[in-house]
C-alpha positions in Angstrom: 16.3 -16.7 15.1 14.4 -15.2 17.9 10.7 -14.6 17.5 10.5 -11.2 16.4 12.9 -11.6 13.8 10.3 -14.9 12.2 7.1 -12.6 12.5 9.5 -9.8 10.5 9.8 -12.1 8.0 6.5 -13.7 7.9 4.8 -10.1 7.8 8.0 -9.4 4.9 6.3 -12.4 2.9 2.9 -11.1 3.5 3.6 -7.8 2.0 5.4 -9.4 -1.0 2.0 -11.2 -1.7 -0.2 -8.3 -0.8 2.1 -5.6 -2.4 0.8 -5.3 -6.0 -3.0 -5.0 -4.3 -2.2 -2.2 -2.8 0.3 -0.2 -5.6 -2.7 -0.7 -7.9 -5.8 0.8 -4.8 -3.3 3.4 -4.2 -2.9 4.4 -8.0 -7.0 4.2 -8.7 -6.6 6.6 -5.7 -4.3 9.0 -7.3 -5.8 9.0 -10.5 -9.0 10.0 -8.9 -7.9 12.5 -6.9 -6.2 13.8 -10.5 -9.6 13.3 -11.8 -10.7 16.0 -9.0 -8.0 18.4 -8.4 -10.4 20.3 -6.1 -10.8 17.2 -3.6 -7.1 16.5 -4.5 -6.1 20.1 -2.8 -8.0 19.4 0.0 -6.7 16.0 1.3 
């Protein structure tokens, strides 16, 4: 395993850990751009 293949899967792991973080900041994001469908349009 050459060294770019062990930071692949070290950065794999890391968004395995960090994954359900960011699903749940990226659905308080959606819901408030729902909230405001005027700034929703805009971005």
């Amino acid at each position: 395993m050459n060294g770019g293949d062990a930071a692949r899967a070290s950065l794999a792991d890391e968004r395995g850990k960090y994954a359900p973080r960011r699903i749940a900041q990226s659905a308080r994001a959606v819901a408030r751009r729902a909230a405001r469908p005027s700034l929703g349009k805009s971005v």
